[in-house]
N, C-alpha and C positions, 0 to 999 in steps of 0.2 A: 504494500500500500504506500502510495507518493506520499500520501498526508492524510491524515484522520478529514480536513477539510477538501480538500479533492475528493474523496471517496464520499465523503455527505452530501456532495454538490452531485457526484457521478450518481447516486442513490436519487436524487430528487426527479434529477432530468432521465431517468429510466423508469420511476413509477410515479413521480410528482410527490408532492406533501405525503399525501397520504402513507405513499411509501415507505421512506425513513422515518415515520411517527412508525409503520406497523413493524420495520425492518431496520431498528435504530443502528446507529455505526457505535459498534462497542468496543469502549475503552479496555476496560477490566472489569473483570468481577471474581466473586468470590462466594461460599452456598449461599450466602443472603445479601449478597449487597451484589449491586450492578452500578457502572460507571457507561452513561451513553453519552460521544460526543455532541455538542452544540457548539453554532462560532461562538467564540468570546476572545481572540488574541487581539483585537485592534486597543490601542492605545493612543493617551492624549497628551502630545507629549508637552503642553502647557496646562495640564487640566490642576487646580485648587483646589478640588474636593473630591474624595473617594467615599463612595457608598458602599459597604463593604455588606453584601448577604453571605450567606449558609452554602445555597446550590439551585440550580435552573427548579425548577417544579414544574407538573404536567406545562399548566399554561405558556409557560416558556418553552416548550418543546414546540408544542402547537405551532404559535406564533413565527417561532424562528425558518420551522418548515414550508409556512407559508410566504410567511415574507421572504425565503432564499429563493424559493419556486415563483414569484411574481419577477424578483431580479435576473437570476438565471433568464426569463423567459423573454426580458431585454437585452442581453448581454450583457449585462453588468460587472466590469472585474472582479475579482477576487476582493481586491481590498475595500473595495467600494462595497460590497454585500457585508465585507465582516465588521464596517463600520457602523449601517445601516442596524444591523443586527445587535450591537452595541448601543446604539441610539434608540433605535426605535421598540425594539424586545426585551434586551435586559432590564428587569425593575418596569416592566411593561404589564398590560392589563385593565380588566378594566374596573379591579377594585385595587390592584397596587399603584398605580401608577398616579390616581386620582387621591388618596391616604399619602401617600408618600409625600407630594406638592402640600398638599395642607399641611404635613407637618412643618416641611420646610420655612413654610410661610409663615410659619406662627414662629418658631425659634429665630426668625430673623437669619435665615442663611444669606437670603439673598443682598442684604445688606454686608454680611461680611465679606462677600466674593464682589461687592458692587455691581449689581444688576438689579434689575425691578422687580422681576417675580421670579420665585424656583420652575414654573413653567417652561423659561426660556433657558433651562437646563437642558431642554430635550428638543430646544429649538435652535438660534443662532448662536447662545450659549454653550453649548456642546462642548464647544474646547474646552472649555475651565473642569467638567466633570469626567470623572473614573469609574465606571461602576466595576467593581470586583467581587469576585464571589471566593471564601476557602476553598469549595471543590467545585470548580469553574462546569467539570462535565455533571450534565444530569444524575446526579445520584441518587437510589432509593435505597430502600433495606427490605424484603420481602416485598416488593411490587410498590412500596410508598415511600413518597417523597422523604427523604431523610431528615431529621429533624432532631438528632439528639445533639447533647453536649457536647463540648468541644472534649471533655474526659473520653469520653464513649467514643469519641472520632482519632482519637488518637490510638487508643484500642486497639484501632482494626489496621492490620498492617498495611492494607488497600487504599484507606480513605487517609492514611497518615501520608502516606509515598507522595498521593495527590496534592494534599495540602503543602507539604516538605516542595517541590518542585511549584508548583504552578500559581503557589499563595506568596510563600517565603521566601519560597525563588526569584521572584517577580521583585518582590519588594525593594532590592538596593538597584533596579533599572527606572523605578519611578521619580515623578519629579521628589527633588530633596525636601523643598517647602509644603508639598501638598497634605490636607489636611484631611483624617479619617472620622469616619462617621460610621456604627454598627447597625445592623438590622437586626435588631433579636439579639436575644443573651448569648449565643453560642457565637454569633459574627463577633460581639464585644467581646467575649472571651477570648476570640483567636488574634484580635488587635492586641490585647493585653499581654498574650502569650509572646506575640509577634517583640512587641515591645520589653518585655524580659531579657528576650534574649538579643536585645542591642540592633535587632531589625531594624528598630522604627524607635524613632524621639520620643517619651510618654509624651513631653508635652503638644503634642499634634493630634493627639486622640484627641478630638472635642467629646466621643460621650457617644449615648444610643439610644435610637428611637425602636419602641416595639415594631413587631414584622407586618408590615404594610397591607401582607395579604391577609391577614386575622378579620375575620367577617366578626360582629358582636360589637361592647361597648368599650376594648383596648384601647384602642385608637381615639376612641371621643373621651375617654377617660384622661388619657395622657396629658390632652388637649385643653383639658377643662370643661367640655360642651356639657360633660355627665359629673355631678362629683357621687363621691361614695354613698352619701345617704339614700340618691335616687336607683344606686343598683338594686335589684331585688334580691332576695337573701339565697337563691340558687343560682345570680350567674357569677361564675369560672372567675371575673373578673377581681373577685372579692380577694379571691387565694394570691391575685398577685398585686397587689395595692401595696406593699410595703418594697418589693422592687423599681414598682412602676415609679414611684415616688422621689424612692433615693435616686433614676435614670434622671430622673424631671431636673428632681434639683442639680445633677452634677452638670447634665448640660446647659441648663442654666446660667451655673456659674463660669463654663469653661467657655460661651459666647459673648458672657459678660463684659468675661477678660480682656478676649479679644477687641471685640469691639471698642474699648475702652483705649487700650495699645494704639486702635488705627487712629481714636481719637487725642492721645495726648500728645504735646508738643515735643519736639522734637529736643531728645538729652532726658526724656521722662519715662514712661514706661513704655513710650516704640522703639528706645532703643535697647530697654534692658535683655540684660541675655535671656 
């Protein structure tokens, strides 16, 4: 095989989408975990902020197949589809994608990268963003989307290789200044871990927002639109109110700072180390 992406391209234009969704290009596996490739190598090489997820999930599969099969069927280069595929599918959907910009909006990202809305992240803003994932290829564990701790991921000598190469690996080619952002405990986790071991600056972690794709009141919780007393005494969200709280507050603090840095005079806190 030329490349894991030549062969998912050759896959598409011999059976179209449906194809490589039914006939994925397989990375690795293992009895209960499976690794299917999707693009994800294009990079930016001015981008400010990394969104750092877990790993593709169905919808990203979907998406990607469709969208390579509308490119493919203009002739679209290589690099141009793995862009596209960067831009318009990763962190794509039509409840991530929409969760995701609101949170943006509310923490004021878009003021610290100076632009107008997190919207035009996935517009002529493009460059300033990264989206990265720890296990770039679609990962599951018995047929489902993978979703454990970053403990449990290291675990497995499969999903570590992956993360070791294509997470950590990756890390000392990106930009030096760029700033990280988690999705979910387990993306935050792997930041932190990342950050242990002399990867990455602690202080460029700004912090994490829960996972975009969580249907329920997570996301409006985070956000303030729901506080505690209006949840109902069965939903899910109750059990995680003292995570969700302490994420709140540290990112709070850590765009505070920033923000604060772009605005003090110069000899003050924009220049301290």
């Amino acid at each position: 095989m030329a490349s894991y992406f030549e062969e998912y391209c050759a896959r598409i234009l011999r059976g179209g989408a449906v194809g490589v969704i039914a006939s994925p290009v397989l990375v690795q596996h293992d009895a209960i975990h499976s690794a299917s490739y999707v693009p994800f190598e294009h990079r930016n090489p001015g981008a400010r902020l990394a969104l750092v997820s877990l790993t593709p999930g169905h919808t990203h599969v979907r998406l990607a197949a469709e969208l390579t099969a509308r490119l493919l069927a203009t002739q679209r280069p290589g690099r141009a589809i793995q862009r596209e595929n960067k831009r318009e599918v990763e962190l794509g959907g039509a409840l991530i994608r929409p969760n995701l910009i609101r949170m943006l909006d509310h923490f004021q990202l878009p003021r610290l990268l100076g632009i107008a809305a997190a919207a035009s992240l996935w517009g002529e803003a493009f460059d300033l963003l990264q989206p990265l994932a720890l296990l770039p290829h679609a990962t599951t564990r018995r047929g489902q989307v993978f979703d454990g701790a970053l403990a449990a991921l290291l675990d497995v000598p499969m999903l570590r290789a992956i993360y070791d190469e294509h997470f950590l690996g990756l890390l000392p080619r990106l930009p030096v200044d760029m700033l990280y952002l988690g999705l979910g405990r387990t993306a935050w986790a792997g930041l932190l871990h990342a950050a242990a071991l002399g990867l990455l600056p602690r202080r460029q972690l700004l912090g994490m927002l829960p996972v975009p794709a969580r249907a329920g009141n997570m996301v409006r919780y985070f956000l303030r639109e729901i506080h505690a007393h209006e949840l109902s005494g069965n939903d899910p969200v109750r059990h995680r109110l003292p995570w969700l709280d302490a994420a709140r507050a540290e990112l709070e603090a850590a765009i505070s700072a920033r923000l604060a840095g772009q605005a003090a005079p110069r000899g003050t806190l924009a220049t301290a180390g």
